[in-house]
Biopython code that builds the backbone (N, CA, C, O; Angstrom):
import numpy as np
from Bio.PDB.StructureBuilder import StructureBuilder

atoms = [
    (1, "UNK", "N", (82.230, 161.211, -9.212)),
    (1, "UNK", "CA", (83.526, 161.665, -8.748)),
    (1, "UNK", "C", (84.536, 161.535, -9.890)),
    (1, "UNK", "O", (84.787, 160.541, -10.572)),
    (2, "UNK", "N", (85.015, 162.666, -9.939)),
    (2, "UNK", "CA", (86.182, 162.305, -11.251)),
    (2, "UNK", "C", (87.794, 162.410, -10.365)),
    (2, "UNK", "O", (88.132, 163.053, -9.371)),
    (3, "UNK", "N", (88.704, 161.236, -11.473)),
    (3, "UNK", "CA", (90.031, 160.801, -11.333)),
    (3, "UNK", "C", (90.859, 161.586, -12.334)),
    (3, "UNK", "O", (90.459, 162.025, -13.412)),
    (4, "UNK", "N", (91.787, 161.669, -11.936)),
    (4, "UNK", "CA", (92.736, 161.792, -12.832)),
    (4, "UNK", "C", (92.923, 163.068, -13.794)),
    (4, "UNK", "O", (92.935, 164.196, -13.302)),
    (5, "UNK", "N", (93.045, 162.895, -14.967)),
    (5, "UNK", "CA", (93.201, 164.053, -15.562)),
    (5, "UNK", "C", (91.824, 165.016, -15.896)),
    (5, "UNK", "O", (91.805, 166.115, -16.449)),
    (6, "UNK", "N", (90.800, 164.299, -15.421)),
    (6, "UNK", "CA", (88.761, 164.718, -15.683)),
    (6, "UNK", "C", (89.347, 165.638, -14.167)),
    (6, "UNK", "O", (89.308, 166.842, -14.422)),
    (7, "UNK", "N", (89.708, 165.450, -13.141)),
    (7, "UNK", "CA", (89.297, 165.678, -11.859)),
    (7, "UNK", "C", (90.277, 167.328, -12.073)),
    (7, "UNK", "O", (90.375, 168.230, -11.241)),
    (8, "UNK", "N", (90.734, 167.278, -13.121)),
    (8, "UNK", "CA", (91.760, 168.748, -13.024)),
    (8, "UNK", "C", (90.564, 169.768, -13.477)),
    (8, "UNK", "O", (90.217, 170.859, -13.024)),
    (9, "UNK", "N", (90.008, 168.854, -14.708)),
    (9, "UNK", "CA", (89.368, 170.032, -15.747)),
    (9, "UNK", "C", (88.288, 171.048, -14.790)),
    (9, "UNK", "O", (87.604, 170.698, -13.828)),
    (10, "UNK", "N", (88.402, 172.401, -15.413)),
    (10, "UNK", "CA", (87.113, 173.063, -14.459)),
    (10, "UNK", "C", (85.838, 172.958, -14.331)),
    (10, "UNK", "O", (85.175, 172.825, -15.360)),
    (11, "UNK", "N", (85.305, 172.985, -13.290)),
    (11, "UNK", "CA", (84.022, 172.355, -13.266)),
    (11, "UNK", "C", (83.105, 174.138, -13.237)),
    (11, "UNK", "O", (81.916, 174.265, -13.529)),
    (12, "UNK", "N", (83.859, 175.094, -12.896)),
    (12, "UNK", "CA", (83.147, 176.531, -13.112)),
    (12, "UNK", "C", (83.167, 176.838, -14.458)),
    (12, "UNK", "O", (84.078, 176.980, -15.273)),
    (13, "UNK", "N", (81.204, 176.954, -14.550)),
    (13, "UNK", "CA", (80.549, 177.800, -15.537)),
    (13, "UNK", "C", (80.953, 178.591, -15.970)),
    (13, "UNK", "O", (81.313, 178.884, -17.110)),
    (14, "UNK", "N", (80.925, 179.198, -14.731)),
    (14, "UNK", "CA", (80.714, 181.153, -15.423)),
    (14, "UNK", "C", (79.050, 181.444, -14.494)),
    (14, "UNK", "O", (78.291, 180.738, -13.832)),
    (15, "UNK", "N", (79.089, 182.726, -14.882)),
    (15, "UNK", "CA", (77.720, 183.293, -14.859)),
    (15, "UNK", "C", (77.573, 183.925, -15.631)),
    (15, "UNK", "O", (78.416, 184.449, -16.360)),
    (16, "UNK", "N", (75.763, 184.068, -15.643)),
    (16, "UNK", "CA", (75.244, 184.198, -17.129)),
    (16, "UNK", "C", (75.343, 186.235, -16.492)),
    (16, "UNK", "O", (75.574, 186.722, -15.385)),
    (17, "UNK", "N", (75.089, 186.754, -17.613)),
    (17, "UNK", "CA", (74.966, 188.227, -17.620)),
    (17, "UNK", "C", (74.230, 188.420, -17.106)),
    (17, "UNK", "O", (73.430, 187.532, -17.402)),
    (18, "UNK", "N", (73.473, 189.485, -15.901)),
    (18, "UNK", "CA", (72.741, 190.013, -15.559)),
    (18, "UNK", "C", (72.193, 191.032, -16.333)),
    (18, "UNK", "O", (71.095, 191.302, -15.846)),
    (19, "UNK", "N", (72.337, 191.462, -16.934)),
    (19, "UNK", "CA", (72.009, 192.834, -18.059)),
    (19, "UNK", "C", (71.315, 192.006, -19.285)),
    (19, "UNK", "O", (71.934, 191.341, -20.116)),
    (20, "UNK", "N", (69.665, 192.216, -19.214)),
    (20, "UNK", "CA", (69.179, 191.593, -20.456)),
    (20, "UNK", "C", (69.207, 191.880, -21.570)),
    (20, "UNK", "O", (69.546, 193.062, -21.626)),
    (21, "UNK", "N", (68.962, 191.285, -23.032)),
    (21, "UNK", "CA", (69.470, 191.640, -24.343)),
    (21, "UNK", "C", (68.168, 193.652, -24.252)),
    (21, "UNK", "O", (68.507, 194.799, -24.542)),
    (22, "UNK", "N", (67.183, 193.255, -23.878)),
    (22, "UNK", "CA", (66.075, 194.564, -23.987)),
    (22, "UNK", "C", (66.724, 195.766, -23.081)),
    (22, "UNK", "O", (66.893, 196.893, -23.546)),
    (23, "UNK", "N", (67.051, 195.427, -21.815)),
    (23, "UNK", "CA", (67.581, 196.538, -20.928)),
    (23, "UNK", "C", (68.838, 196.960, -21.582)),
    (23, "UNK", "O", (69.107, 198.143, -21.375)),
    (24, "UNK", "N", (69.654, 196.329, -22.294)),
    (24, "UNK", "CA", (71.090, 196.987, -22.826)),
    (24, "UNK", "C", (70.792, 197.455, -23.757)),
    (24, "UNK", "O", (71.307, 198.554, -23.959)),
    (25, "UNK", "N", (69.689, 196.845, -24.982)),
    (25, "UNK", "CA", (69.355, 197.884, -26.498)),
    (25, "UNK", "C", (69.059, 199.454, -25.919)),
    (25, "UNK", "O", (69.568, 200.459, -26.415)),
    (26, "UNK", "N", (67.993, 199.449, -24.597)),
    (26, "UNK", "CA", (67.434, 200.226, -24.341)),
    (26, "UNK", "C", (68.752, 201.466, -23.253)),
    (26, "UNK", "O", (68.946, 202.681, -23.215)),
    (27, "UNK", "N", (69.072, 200.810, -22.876)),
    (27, "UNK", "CA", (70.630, 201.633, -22.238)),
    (27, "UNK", "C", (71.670, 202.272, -23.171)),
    (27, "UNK", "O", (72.260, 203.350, -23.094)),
    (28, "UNK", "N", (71.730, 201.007, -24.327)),
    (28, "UNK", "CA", (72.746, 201.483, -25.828)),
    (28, "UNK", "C", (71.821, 202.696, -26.558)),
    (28, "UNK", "O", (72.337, 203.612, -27.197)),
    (29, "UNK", "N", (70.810, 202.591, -26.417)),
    (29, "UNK", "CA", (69.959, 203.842, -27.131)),
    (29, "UNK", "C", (70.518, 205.154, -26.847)),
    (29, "UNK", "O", (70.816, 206.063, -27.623)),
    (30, "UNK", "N", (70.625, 205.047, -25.206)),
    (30, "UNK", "CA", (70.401, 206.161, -24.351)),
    (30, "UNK", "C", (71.615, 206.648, -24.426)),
    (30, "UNK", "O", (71.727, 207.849, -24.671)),
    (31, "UNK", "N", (72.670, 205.924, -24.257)),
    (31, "UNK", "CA", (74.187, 206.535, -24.445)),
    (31, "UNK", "C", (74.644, 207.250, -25.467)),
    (31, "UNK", "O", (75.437, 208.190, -25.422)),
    (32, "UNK", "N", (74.043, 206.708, -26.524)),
    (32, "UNK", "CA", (74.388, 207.554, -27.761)),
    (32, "UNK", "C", (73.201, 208.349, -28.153)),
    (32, "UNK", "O", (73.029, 208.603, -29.345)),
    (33, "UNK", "N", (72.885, 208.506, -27.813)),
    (33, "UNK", "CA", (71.632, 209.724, -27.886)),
    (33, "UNK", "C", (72.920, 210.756, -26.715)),
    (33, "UNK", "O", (73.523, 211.635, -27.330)),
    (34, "UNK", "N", (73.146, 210.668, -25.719)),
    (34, "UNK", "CA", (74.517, 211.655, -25.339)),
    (34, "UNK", "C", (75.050, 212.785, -25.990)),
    (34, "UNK", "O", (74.956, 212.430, -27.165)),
    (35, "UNK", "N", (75.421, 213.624, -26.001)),
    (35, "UNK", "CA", (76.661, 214.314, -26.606)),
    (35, "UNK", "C", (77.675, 214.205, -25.959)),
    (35, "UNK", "O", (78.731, 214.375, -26.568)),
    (36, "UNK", "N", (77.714, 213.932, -24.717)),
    (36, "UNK", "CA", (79.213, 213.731, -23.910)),
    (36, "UNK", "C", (78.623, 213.087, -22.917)),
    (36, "UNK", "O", (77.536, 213.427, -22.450)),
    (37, "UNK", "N", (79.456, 211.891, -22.437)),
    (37, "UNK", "CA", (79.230, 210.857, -21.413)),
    (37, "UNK", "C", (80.454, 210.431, -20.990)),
    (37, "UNK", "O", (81.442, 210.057, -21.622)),
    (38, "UNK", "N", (80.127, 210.605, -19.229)),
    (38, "UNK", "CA", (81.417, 209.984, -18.421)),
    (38, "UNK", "C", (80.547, 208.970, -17.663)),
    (38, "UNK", "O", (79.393, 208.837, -17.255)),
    (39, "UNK", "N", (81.767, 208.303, -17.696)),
    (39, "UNK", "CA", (81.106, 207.028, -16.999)),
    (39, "UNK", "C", (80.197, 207.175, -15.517)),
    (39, "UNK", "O", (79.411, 206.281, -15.204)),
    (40, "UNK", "N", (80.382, 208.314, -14.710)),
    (40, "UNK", "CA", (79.865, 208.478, -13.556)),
    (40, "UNK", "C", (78.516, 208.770, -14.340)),
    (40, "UNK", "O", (77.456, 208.473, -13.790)),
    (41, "UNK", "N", (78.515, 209.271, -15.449)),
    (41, "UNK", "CA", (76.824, 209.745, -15.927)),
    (41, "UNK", "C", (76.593, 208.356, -16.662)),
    (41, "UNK", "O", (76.187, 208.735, -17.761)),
    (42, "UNK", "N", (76.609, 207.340, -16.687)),
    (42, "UNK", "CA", (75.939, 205.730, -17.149)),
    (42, "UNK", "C", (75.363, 205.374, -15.622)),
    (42, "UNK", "O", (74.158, 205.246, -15.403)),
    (43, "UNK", "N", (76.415, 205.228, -14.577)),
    (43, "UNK", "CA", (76.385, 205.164, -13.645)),
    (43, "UNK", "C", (74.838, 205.648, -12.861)),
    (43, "UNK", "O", (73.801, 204.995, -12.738)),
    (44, "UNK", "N", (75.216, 207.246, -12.348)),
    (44, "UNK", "CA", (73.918, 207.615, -12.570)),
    (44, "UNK", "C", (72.780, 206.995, -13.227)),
    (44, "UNK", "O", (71.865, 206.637, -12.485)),
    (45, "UNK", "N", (72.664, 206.811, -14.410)),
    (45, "UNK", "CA", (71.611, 207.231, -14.931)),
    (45, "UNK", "C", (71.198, 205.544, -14.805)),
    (45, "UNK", "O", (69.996, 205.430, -15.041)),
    (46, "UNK", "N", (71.786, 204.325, -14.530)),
    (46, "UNK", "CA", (71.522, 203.469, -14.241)),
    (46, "UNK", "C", (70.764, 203.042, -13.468)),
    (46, "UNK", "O", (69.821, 202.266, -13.623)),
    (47, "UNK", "N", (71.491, 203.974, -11.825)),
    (47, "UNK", "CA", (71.109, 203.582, -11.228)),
    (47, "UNK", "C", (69.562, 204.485, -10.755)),
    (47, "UNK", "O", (68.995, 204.206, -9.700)),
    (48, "UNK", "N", (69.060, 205.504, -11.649)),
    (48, "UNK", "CA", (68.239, 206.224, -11.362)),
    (48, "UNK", "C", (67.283, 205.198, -11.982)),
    (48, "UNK", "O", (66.581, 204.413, -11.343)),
    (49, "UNK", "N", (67.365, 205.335, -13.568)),
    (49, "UNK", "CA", (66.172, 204.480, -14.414)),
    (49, "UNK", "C", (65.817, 202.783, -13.831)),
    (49, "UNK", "O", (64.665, 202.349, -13.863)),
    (50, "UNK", "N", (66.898, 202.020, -13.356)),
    (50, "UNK", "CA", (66.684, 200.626, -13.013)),
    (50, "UNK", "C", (66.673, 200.404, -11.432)),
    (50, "UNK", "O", (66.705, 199.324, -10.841)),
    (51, "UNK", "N", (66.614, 201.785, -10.852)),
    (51, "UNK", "CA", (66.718, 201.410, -9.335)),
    (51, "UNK", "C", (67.353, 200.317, -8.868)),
    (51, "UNK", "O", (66.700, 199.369, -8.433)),
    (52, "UNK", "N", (68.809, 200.309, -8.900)),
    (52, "UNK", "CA", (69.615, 199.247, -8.536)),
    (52, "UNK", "C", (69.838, 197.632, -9.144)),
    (52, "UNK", "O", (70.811, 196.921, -8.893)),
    (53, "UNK", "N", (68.566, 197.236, -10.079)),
    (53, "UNK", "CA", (68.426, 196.701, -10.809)),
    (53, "UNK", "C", (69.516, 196.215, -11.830)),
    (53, "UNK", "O", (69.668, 195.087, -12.300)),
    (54, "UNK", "N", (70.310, 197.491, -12.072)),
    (54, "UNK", "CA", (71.477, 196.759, -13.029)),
    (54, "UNK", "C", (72.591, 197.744, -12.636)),
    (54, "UNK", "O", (72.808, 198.926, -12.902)),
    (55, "UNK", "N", (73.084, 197.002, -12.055)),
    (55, "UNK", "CA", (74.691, 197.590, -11.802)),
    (55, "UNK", "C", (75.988, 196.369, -11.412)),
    (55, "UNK", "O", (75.660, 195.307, -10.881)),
    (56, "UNK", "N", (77.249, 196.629, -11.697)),
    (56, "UNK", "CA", (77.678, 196.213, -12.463)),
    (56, "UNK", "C", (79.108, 195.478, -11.070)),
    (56, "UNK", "O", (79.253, 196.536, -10.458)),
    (57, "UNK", "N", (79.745, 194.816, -10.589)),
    (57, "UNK", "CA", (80.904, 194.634, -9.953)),
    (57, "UNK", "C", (81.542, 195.444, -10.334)),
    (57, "UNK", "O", (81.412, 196.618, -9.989)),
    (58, "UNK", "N", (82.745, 194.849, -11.480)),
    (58, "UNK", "CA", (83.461, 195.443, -12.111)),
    (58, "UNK", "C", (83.261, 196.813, -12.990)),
    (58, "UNK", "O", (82.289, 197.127, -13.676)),
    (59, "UNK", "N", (84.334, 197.447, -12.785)),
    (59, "UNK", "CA", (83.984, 198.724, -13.965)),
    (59, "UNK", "C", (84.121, 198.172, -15.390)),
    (59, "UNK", "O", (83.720, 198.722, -16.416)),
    (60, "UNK", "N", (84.986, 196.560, -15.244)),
    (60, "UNK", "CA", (85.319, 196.666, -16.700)),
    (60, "UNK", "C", (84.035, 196.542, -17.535)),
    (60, "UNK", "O", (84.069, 196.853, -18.726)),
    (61, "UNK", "N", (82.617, 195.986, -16.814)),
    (61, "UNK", "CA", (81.674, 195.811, -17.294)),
    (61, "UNK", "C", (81.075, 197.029, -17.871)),
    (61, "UNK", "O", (80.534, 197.018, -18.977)),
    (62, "UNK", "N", (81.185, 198.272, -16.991)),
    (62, "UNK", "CA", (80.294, 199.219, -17.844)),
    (62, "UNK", "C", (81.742, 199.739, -18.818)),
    (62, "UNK", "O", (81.329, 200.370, -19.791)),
    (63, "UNK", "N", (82.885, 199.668, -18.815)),
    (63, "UNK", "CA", (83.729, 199.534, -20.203)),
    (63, "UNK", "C", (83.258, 198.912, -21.445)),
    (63, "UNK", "O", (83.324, 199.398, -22.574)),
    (64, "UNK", "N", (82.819, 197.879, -21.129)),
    (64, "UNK", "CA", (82.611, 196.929, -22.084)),
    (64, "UNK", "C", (80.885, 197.325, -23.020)),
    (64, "UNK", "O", (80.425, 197.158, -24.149)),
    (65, "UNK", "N", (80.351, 198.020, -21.467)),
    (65, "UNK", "CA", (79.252, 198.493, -22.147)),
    (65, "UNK", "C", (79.476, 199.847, -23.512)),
    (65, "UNK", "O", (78.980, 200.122, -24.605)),
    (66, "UNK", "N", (80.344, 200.283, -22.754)),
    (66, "UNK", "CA", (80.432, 201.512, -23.155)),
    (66, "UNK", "C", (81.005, 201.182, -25.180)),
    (66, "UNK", "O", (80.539, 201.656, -26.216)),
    (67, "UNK", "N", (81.948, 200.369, -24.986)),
    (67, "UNK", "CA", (82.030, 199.614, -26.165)),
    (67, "UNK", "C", (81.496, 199.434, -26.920)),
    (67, "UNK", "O", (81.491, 199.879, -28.068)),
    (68, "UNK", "N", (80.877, 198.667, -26.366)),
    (68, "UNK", "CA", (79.143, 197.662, -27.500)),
    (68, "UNK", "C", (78.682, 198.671, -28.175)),
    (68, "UNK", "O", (78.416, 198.597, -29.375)),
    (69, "UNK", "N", (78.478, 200.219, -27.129)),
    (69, "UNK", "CA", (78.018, 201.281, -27.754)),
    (69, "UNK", "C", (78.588, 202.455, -28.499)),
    (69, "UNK", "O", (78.156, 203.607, -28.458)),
    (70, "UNK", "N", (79.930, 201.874, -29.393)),
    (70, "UNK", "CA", (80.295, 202.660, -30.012)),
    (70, "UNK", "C", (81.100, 204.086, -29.275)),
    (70, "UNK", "O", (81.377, 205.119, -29.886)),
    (71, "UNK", "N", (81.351, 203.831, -27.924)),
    (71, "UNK", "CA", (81.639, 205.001, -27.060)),
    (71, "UNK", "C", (83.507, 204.505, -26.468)),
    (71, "UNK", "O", (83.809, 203.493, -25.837)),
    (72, "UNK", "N", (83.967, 205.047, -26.704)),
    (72, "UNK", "CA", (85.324, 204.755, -26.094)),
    (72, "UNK", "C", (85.693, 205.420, -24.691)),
    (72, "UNK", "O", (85.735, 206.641, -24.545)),
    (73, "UNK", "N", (85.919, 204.632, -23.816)),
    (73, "UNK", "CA", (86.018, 204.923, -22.271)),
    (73, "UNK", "C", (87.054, 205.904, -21.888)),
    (73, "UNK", "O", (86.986, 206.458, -20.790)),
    (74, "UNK", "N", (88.215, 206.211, -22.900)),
    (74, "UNK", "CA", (89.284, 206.705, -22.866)),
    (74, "UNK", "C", (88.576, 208.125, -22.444)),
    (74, "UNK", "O", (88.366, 208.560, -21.311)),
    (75, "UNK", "N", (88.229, 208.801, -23.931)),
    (75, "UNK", "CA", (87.702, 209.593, -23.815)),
    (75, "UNK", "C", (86.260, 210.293, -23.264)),
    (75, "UNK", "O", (85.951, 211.441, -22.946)),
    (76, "UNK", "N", (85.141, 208.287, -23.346)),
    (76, "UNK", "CA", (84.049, 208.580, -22.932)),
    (76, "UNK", "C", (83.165, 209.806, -23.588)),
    (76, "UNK", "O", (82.532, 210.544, -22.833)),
    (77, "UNK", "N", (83.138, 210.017, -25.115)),
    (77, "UNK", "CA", (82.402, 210.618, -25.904)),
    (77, "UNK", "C", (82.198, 209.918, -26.922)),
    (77, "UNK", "O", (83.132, 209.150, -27.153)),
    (78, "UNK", "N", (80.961, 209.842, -27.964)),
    (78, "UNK", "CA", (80.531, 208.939, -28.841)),
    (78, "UNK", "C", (81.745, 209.623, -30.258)),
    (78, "UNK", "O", (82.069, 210.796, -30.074)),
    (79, "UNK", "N", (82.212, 209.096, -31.250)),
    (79, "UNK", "CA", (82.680, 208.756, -32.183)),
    (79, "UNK", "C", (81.594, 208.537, -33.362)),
    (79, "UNK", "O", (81.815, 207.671, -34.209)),
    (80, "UNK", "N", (80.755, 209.098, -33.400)),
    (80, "UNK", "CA", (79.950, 208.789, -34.341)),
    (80, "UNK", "C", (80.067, 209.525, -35.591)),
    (80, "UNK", "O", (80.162, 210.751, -35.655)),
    (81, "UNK", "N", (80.055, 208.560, -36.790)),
    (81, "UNK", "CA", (79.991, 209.035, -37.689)),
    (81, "UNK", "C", (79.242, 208.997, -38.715)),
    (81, "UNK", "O", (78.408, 208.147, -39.028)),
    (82, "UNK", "N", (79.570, 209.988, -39.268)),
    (82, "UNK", "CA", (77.963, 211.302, -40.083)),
    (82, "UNK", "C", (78.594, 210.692, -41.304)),
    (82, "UNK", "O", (78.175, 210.979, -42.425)),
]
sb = StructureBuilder()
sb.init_structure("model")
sb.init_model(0)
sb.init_chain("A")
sb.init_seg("    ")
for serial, (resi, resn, name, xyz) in enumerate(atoms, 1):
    if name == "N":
        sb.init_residue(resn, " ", resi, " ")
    sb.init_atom(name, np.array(xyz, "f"), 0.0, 1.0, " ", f" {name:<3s}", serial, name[0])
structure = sb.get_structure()
């Protein structure tokens, strides 16, 4: 049992990611292999290839995906450069 100023500090973790390091290389592949991607097409294609398997609460998560992969949500087209 903690007192005092211990009994304030947070005792929540967190949770760990559901999205494994192999399923996201393999998702980051796929996005930028794209020529144009809206988020309803990650979405999709998520939930087709992982059968419910990986999907997400928040949108900010597939934002964040979209990120990792070099893809900006604004526009939701890859930025890649040649």
């Amino acid at each position: 049992m903690f007192h005092g100023v211990e009994s304030l500090k947070l005792q929540y973790k967190g949770t760990q990611g559901y999205l494994k390091a192999v399923k996201k290389e393999k998702i980051i592949e796929w996005m930028r292999a794209q020529s144009y991607l809206r988020l309803s097409d990650l979405q999709k294609y998520l939930k087709k290839q992982y059968d419910y398997d990986v999907v997400f609460d928040r949108l900010q998560s597939y934002y964040n995906l979209l990120k990792e992969a070099g893809i900006t949500w604004k526009k939701t087209h890859s930025y890649k450069s040649g």
